[in-house]
N, C-alpha and C positions, 0 to 999 in steps of 0.2 A: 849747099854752100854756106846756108846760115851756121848752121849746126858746126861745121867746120871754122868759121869763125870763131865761135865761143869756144870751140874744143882750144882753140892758137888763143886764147886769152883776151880776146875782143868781148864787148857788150852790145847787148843791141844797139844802143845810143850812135856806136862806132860803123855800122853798117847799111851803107845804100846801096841801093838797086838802080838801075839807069835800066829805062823803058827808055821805046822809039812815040810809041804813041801810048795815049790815055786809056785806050780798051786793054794792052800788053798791063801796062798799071793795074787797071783792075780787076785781071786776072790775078795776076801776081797777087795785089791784095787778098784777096778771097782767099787761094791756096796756103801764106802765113796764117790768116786768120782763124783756118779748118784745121791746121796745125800747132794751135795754143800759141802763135810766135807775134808778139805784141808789131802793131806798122801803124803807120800813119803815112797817108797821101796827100797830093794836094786836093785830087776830088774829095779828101774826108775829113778837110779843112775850110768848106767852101758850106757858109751857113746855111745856104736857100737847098743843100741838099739834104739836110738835116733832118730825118723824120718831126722832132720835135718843133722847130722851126718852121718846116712847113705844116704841122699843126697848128700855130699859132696864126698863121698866113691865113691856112681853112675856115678859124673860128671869125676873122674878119670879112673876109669872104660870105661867110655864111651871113655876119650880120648885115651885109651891106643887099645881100640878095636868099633872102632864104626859102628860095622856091629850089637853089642850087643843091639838086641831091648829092654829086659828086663832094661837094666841101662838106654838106651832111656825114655823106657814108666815110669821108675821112677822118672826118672828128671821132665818129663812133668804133671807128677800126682803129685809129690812133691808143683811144682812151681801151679798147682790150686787150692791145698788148702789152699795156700798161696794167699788170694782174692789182697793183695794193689796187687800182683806180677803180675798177667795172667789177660788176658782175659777171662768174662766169660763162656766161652764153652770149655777152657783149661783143667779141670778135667772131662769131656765127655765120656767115653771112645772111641764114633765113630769118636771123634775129633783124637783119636791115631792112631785106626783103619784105618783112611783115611790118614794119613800120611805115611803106613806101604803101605798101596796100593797106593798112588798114585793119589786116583781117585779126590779127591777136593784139593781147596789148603787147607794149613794148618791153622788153628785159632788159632795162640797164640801169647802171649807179645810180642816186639820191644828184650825186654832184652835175650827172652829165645831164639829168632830168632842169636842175633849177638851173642850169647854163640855160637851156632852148627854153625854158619861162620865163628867165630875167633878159630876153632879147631887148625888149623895147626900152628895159634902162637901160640898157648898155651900149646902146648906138645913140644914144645922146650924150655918151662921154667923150673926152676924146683920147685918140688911138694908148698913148701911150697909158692912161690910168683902165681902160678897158684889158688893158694884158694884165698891170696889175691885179685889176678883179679875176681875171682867166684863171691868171697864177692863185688868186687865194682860194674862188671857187672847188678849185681840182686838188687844192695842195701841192703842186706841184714840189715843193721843199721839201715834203716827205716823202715825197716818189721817186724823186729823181739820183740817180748817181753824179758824183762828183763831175762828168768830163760832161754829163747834158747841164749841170747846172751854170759850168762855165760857159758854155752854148748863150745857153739861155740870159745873161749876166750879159754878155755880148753882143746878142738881139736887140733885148733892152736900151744899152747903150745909145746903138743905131735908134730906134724907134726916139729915144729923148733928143737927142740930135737934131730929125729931122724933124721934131713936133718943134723945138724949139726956133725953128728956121722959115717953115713950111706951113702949108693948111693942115689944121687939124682932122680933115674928116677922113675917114674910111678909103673912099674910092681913092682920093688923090695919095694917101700912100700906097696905096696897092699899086697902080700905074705906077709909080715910082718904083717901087721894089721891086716890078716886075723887068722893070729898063735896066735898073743898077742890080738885082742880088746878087750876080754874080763876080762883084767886086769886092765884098764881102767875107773873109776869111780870118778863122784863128791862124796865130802865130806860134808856132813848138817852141818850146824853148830847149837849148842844145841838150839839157840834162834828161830831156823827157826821155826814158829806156823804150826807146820802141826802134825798128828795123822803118828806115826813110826811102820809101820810093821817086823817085823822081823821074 
């Protein structure tokens, strides 16, 4: 149908899909996406589903409780599918594995190493200048593609916001973000060429 579209002189821009339910959506999604055929959803406008996003969740997470393997093993899986970022045995799993036991040293980047050393400055910041350090830590600027850096630009946003409003510490954004994320969404703008599910 899409293809048939552009062949009649439409652009992606000009074509949406109407789903009954959000799982039909993202199916749908998947199947353009496997087909080179640019989409955006509303699930893929919704920040707190954001790999990256919730990366940034993780690293607070981790500093507020860092016995938490789970926000451990996501930082560290985060940052290898991130190739400039890690080293390559960094998304491994026995690479995690072995750090959980003990038994080898650990294989990962210089950056993800002085993140879990510089813990203890960095929960004595607060929330919003502790991403800033995240982001300089990691580079994130040199890593990222234009549509995570907008993400990310947007997060930030939200985070000064609510620092400027709210308690500065850790937990109490986290309980917040975990009540609100899902209020949370970029906005398309009508030029963006991509196929609109809705």
């Amino acid at each position: 149908i899409v293809n048939n579209c552009l062949e009649r002189g439409y652009a992606y821009k000009h074509i949406a899909i109407l789903v009954r339910e959000n799982k039909q959506g993202q199916k749908v999604a998947e199947y353009l996406r496997e087909n080179h055929i640019p989409v955006v959803s509303p699930d893929s406008l919704i920040l707190s589903r954001i790999p990256l996003i919730r990366f940034l969740i993780d690293i607070l997470v981790y500093l507020c409780n860092p016995a938490d393997k789970i926000a451990v093993s996501s930082i560290i899986y985060f940052l290898g599918l991130n190739k400039k970022q890690s080293s390559a045995n960094a998304m491994n799993p026995t690479v995690i594995g072995d750090y959980f036991a003990d038994e080898k040293p650990w294989d990962i980047s210089p950056e993800t190493l002085e993140f879990f050393h510089r813990r203890e400055y960095l929960i004595r910041m607060p929330v919003y200048e502790v991403m800033e350090e995240v982001i300089r830590i990691f580079k994130l600027p040199e890593t990222l593609d234009f549509k995570s850096m907008v993400y990310l630009q947007a997060f930030l946003d939200i985070v000064s916001r609510y620092s400027a409003e709210n308690s500065l510490d850790f937990s109490s954004f986290l309980d917040w973000w975990e009540f609100n994320k899902d209020e949370y969404s970029l906005m398309v703008p009508e030029t963006k060429p991509e196929v609109k599910i809705m």
